[in-house]
N, CA, C and O of each residue as an XYZ file, in Angstrom:
676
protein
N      15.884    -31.735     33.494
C      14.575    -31.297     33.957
C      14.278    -29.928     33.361
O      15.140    -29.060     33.494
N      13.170    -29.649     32.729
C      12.696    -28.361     32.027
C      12.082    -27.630     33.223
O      11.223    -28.068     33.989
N      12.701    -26.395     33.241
C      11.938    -25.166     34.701
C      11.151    -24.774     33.708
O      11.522    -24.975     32.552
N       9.684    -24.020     34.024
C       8.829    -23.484     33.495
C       8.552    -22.115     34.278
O       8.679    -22.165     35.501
N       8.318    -21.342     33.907
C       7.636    -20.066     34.529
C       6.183    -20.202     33.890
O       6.079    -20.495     32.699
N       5.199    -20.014     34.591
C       3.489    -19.661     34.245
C       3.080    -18.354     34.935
O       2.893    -17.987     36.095
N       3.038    -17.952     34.028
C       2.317    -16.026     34.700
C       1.191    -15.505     33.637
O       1.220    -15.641     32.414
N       0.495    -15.065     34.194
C      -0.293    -13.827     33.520
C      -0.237    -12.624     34.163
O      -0.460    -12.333     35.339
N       0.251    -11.652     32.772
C       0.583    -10.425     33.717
C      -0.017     -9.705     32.384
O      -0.336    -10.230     31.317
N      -0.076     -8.189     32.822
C      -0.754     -7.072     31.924
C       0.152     -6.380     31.217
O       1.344     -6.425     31.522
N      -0.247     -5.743     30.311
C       0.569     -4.639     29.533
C       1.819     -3.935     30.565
O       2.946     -3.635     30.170
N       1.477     -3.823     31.489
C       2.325     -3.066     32.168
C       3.100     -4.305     33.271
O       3.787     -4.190     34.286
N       2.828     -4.937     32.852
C       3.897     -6.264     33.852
C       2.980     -6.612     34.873
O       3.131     -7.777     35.239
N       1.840     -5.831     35.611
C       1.038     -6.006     36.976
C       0.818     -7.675     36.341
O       0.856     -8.074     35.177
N       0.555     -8.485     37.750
C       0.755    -10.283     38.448
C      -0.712     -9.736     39.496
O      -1.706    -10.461     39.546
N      -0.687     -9.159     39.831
C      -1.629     -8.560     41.217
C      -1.207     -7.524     41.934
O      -0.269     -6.738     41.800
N      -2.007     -7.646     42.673
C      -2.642     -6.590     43.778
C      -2.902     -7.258     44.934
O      -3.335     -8.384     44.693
N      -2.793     -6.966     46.313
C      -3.195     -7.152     47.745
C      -3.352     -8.699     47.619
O      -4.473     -9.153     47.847
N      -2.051     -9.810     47.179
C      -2.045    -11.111     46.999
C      -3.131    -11.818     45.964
O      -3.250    -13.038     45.854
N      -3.767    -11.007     45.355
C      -5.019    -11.608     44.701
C      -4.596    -11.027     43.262
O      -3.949    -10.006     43.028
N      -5.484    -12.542     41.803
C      -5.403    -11.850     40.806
C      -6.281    -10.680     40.409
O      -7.138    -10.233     41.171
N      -6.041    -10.176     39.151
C      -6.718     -8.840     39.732
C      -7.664     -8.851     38.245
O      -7.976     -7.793     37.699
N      -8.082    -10.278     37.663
C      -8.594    -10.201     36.449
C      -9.432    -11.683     36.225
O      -8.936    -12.767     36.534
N     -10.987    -11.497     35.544
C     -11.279    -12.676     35.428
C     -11.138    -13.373     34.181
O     -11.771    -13.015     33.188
N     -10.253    -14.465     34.171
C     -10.110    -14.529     32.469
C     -10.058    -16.723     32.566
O      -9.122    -17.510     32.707
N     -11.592    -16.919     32.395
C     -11.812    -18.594     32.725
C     -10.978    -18.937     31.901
O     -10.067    -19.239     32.672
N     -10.383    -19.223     30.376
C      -9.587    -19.736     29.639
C      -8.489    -19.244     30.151
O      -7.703    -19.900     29.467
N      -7.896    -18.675     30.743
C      -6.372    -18.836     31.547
C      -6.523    -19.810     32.505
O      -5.707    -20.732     32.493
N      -7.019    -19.805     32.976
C      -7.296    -20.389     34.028
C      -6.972    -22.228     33.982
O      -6.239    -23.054     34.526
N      -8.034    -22.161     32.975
C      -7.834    -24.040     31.951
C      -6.919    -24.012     31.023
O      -7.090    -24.786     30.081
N      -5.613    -23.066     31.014
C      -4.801    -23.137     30.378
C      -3.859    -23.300     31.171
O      -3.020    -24.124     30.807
N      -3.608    -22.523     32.678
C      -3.293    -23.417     33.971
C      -3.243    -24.339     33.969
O      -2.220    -24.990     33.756
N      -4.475    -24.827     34.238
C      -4.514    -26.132     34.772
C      -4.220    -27.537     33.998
O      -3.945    -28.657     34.428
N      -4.380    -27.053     32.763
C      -4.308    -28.113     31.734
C      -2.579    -28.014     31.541
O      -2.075    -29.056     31.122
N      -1.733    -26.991     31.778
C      -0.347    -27.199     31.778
C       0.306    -27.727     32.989
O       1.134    -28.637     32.964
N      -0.191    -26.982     34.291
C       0.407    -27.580     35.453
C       0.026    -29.065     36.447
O       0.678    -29.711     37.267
N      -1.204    -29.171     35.946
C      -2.272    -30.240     36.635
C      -0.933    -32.096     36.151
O      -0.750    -32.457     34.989
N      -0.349    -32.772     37.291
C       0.407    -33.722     37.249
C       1.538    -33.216     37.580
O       2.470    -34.019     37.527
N       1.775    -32.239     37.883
C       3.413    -31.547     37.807
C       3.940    -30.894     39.434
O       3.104    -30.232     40.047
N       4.766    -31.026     39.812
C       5.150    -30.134     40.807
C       5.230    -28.601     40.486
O       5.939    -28.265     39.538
N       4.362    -27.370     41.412
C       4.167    -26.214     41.190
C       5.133    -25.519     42.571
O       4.848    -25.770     43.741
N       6.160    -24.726     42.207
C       7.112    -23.866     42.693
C       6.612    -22.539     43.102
O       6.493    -21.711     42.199
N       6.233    -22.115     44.560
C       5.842    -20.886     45.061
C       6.246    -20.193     46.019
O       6.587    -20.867     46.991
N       6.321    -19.337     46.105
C       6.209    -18.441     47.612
C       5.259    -18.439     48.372
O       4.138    -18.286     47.886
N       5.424    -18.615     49.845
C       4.439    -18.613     50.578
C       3.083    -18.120     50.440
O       2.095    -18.829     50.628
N       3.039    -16.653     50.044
C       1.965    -15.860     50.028
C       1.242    -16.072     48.797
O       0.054    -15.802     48.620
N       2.047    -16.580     47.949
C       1.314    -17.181     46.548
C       0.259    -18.386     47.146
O      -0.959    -18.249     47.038
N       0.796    -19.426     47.706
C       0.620    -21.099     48.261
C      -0.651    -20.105     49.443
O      -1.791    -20.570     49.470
N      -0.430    -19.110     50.126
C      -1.390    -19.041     51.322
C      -3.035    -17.966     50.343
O      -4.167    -17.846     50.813
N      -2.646    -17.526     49.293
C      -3.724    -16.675     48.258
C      -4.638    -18.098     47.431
O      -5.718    -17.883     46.882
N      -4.136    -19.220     47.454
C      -4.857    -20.485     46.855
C      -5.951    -20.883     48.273
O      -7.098    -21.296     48.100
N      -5.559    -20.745     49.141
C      -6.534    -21.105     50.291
C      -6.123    -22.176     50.672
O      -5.924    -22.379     51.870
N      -5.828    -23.420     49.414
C      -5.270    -24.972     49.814
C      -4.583    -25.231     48.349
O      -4.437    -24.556     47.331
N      -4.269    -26.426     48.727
C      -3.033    -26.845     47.340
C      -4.153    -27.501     46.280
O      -5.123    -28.258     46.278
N      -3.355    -26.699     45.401
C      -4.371    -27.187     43.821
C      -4.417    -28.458     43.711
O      -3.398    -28.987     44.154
N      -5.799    -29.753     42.970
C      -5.621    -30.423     43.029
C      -4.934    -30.979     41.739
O      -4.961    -30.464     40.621
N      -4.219    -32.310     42.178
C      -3.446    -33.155     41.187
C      -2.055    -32.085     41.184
O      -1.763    -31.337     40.251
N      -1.667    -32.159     41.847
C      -0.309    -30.934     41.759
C      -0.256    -31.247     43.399
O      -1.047    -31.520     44.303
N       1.808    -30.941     43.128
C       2.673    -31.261     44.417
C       2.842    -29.449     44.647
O       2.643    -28.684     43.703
N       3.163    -29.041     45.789
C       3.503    -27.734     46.481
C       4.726    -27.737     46.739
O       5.289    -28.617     47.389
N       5.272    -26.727     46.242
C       6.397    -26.691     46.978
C       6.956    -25.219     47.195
O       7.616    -24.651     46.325
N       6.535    -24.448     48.841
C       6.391    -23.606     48.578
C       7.750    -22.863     49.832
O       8.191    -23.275     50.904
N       7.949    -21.985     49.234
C       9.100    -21.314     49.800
C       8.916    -20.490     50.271
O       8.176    -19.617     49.817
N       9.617    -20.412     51.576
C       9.604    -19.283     52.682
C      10.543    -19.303     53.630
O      11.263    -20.296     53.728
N      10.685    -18.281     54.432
C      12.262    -17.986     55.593
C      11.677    -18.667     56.651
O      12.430    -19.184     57.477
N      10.113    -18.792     56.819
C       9.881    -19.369     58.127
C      10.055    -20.596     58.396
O       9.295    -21.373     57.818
N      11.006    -21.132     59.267
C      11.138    -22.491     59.432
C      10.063    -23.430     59.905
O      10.019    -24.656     59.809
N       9.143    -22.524     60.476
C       7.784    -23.644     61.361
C       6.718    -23.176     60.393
O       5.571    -22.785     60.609
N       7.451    -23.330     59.186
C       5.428    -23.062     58.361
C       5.517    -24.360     58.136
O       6.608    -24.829     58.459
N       4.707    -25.150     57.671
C       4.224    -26.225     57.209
C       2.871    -26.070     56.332
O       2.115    -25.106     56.217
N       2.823    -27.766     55.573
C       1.736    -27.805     54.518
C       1.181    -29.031     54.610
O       1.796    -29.897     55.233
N       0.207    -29.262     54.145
C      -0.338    -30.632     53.780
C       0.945    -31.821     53.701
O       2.107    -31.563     53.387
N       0.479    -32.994     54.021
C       1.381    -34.085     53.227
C       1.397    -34.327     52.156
O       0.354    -34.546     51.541
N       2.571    -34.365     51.602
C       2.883    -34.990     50.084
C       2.774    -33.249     49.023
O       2.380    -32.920     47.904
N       3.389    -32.571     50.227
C       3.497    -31.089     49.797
C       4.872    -30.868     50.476
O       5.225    -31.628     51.379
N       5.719    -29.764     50.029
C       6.911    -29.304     50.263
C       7.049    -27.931     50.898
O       6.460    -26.993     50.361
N       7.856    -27.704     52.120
C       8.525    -26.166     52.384
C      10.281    -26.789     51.946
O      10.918    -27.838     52.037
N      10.455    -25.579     51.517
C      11.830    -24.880     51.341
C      12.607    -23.847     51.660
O      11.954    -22.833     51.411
N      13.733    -23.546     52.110
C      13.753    -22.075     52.065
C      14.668    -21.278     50.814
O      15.220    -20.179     50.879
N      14.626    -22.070     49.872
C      15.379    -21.174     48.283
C      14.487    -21.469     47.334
O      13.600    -22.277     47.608
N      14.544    -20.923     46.148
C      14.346    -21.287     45.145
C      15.176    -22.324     44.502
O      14.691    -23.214     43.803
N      16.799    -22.159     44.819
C      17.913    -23.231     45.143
C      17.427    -24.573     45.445
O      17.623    -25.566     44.744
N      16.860    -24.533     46.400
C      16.429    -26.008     47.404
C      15.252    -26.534     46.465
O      15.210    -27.711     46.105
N      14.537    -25.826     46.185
C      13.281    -26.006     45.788
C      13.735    -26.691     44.214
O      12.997    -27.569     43.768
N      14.436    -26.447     43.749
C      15.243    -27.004     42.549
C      15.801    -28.416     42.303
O      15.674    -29.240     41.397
N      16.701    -28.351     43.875
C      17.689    -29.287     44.386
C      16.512    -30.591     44.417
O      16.568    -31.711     43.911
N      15.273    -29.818     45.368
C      14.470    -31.149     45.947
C      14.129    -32.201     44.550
O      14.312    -33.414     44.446
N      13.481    -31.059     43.400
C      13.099    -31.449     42.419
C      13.866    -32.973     41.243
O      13.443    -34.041     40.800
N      15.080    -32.230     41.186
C      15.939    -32.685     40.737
C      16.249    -34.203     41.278
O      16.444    -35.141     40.505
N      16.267    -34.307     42.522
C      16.394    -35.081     43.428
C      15.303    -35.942     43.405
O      15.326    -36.927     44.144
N      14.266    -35.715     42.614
C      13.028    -36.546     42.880
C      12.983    -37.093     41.167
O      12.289    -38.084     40.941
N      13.693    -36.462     40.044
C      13.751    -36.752     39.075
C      13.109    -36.826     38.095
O      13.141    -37.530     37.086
N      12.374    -35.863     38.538
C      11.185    -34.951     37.653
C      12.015    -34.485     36.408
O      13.204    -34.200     36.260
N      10.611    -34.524     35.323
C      10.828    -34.297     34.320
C      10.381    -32.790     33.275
O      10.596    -32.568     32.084
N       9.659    -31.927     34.388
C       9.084    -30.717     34.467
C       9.075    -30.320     36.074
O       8.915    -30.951     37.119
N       9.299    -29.116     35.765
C       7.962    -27.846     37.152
C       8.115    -26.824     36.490
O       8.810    -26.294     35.623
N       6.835    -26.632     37.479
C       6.413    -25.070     36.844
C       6.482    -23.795     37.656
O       5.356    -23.359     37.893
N       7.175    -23.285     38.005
C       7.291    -22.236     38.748
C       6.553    -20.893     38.274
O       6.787    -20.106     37.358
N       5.022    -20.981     39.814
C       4.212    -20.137     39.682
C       3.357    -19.054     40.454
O       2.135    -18.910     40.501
N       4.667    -18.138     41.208
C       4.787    -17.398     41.862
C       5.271    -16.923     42.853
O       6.205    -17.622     43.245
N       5.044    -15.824     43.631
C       5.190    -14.451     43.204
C       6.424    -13.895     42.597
O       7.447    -14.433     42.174
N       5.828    -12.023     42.719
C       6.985    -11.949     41.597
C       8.325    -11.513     42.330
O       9.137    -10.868     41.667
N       8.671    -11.883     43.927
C      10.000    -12.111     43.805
C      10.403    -13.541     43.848
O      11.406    -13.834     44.500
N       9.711    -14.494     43.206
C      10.337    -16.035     42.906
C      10.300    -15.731     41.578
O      11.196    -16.300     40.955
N       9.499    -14.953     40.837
C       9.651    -14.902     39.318
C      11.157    -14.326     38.930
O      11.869    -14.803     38.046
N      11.518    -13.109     39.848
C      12.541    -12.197     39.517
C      13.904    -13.585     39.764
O      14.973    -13.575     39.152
N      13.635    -14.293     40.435
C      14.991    -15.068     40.646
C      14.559    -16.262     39.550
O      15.438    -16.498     38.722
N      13.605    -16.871     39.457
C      13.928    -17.541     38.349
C      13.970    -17.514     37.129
O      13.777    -18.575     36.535
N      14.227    -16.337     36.398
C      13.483    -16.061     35.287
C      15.248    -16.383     34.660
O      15.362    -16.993     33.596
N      16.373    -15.971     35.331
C      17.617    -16.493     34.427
C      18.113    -18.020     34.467
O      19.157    -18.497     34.021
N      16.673    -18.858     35.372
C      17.387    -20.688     35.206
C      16.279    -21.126     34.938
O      16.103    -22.290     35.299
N      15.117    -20.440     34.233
C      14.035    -21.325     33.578
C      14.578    -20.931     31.935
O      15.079    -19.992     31.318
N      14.010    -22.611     31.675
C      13.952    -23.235     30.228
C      12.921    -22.277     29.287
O      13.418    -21.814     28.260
N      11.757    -22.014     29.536
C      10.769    -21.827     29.183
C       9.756    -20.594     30.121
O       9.946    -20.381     31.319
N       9.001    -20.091     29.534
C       8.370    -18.721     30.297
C       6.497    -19.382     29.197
O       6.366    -19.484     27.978
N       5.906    -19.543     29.817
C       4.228    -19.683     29.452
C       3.906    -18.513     29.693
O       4.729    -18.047     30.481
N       3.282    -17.924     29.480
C       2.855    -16.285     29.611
C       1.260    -15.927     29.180
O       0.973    -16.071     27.992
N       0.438    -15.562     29.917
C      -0.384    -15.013     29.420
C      -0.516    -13.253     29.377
O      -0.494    -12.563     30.396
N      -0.618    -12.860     28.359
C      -0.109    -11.393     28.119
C      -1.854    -10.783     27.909
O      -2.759    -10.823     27.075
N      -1.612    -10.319     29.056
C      -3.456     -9.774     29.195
C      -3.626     -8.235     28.767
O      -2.834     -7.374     29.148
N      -4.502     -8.020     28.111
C      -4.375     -6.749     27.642
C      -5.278     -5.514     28.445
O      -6.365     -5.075     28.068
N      -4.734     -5.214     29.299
C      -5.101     -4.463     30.392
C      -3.606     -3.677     30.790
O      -2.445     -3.998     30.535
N      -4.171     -2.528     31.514
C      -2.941     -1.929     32.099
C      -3.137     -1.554     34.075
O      -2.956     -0.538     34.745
N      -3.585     -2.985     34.414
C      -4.243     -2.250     35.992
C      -3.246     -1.881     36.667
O      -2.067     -2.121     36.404
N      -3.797     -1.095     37.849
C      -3.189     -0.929     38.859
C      -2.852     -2.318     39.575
O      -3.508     -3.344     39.397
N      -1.641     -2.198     40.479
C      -0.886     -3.155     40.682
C      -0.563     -3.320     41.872
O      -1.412     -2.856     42.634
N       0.935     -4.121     42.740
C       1.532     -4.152     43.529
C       2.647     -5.022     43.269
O       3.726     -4.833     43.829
N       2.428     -6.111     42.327
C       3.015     -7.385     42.108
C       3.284     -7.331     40.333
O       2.386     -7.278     39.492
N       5.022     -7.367     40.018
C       4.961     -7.270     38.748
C       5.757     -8.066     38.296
O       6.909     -7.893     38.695
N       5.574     -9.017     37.497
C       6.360     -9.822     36.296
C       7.873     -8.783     36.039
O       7.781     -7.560     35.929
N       8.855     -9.327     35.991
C      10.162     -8.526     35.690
C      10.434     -8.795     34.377
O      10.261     -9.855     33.775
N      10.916     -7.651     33.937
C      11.155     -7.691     32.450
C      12.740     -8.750     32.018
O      13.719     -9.161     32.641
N      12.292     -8.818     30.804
C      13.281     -9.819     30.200
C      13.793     -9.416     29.161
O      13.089     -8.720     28.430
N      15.047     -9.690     28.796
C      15.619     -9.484     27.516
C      15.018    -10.399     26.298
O      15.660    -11.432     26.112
N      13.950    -10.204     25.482
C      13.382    -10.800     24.564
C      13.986    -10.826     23.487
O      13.290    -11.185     22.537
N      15.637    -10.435     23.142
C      16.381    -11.267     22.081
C      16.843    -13.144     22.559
O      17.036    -14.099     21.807
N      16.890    -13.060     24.191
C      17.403    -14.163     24.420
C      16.179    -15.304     24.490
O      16.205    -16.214     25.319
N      15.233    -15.155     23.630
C      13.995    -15.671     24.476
C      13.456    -15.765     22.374
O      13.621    -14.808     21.618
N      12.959    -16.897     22.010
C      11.907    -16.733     20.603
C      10.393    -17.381     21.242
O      10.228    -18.086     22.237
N       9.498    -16.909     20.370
C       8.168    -17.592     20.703
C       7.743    -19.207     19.915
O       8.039    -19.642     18.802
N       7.198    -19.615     20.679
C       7.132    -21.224     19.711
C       6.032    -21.541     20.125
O       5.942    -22.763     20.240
N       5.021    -20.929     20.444
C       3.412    -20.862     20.179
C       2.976    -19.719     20.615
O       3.545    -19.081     21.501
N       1.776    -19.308     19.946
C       1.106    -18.140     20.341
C      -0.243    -17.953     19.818
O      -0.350    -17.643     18.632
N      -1.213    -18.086     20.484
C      -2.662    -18.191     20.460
C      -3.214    -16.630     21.234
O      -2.719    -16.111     22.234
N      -4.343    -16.135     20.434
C      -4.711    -15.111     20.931
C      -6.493    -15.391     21.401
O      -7.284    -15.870     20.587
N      -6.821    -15.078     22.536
C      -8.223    -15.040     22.798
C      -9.060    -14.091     23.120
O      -8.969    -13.397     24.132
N     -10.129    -13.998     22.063
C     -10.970    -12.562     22.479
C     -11.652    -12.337     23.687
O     -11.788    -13.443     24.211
N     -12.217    -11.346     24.490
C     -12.832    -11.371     25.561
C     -14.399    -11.815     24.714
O     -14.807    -11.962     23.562
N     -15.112    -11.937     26.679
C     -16.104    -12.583     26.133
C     -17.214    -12.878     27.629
O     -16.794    -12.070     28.457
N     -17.904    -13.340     28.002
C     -18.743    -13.681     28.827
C     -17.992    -14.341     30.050
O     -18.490    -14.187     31.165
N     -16.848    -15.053     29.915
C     -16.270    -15.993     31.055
C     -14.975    -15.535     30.928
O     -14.160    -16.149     31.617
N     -14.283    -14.085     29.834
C     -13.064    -13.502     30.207
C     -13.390    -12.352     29.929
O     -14.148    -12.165     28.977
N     -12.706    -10.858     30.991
C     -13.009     -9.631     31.150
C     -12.040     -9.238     30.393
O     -11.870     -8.028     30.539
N     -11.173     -9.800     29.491
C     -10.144     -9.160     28.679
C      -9.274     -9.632     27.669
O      -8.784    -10.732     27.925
N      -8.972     -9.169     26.701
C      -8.195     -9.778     25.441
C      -7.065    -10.545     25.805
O      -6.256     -9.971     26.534
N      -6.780    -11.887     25.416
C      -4.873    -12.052     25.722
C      -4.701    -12.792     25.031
O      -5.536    -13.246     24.249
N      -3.175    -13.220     25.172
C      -2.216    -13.846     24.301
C      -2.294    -14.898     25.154
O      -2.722    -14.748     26.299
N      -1.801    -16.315     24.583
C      -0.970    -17.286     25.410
C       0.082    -17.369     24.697
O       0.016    -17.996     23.639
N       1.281    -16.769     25.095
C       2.524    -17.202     24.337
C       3.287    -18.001     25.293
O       3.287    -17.737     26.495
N       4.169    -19.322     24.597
C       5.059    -20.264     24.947
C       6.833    -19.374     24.245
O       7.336    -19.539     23.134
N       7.160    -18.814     24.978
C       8.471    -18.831     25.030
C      10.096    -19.982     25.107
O      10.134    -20.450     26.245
N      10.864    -20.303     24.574
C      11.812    -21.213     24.972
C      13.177    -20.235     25.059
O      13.089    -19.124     24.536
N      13.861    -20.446     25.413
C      15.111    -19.643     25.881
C      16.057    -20.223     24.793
O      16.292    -21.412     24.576
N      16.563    -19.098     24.137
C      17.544    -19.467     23.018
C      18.845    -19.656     23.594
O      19.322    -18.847     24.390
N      19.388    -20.615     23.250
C      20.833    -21.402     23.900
C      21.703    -20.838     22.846
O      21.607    -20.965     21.625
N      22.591    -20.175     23.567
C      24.198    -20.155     22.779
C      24.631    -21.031     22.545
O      24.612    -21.880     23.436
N      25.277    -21.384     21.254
C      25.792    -22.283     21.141
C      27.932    -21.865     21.000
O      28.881    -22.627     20.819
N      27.864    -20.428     21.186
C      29.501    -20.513     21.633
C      29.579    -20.331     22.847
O      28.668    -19.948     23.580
N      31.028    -20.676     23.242
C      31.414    -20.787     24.238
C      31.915    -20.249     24.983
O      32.188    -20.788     26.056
């Protein structure tokens, strides 16, 4: 099963502010959706409770300590990122995309396959930040750049990352 990370974060790593994104950029957005839309999406509560309701065509599976939260049917609580893995695996999926916050990013960022990234060229103020990565262990294997424009407030990248595998032992 391929783990995915999907983030857009800024020059300076900022994800958000006060649970909300903090940028309007419509082609991320359908770059979302057009990657995660059929797939099980991996979150933290406060990520899953900032959507309002579960995206459509996409499974939830969202993680939290509280044992009496609940979600829609044919949606998931967990309480790991562990479990949330386990469930996956267990269901025999062939992708997820794990897509948020950034302390589910900080734990999955050393057992995902792959990192989707939108690299927004802004430096806002923040609360919520993408954790840095060692980018020798990591090459790019697509990368599209989009200018701002009427339906995005800012320049970005979409880069596809894959995680370079050692091959000693």
């Amino acid at each position: 099963m391929k783990i995915s990370i999907i983030v857009a974060k800024a020059d300076n790593n900022v994800i958000g502010k006060d649970n909300q994104l903090i940028w309007k950029l419509s082609a991320d957005l359908k770059l979302f959706k057009k990657h995660t839309t059929g797939h099980h999406i991996i979150m933290g509560r406060k990520t899953f409770e900032s959507m309002g309701n579960p995206l459509p065509n996409r499974t939830s599976i969202v993680i939290t300590r509280n044992s009496d939260y609940s979600v829609p049917d044919n949606h998931h609580v967990v309480n790991s990122l562990e479990s949330a893995i386990q469930l996956c695996i267990g269901k025999h999926l062939d992708q997820v995309y794990i897509i948020g916050g950034a302390q589910i990013y900080k734990e999955a960022i050393s057992i995902c396959d792959e990192m989707l990234i939108t690299e927004v060229d802004a430096s806002p103020d923040g609360d919520a930040f993408f954790p840095e990565f060692n980018k020798t262990e990591w090459k790019i294997v697509y990368d599209e750049y989009h200018s701002k424009d009427e339906k995005n407030e800012n320049n970005f990248r979409f880069a596809i990352y894959e995680r370079i595998h050692s091959i000693v032992q």
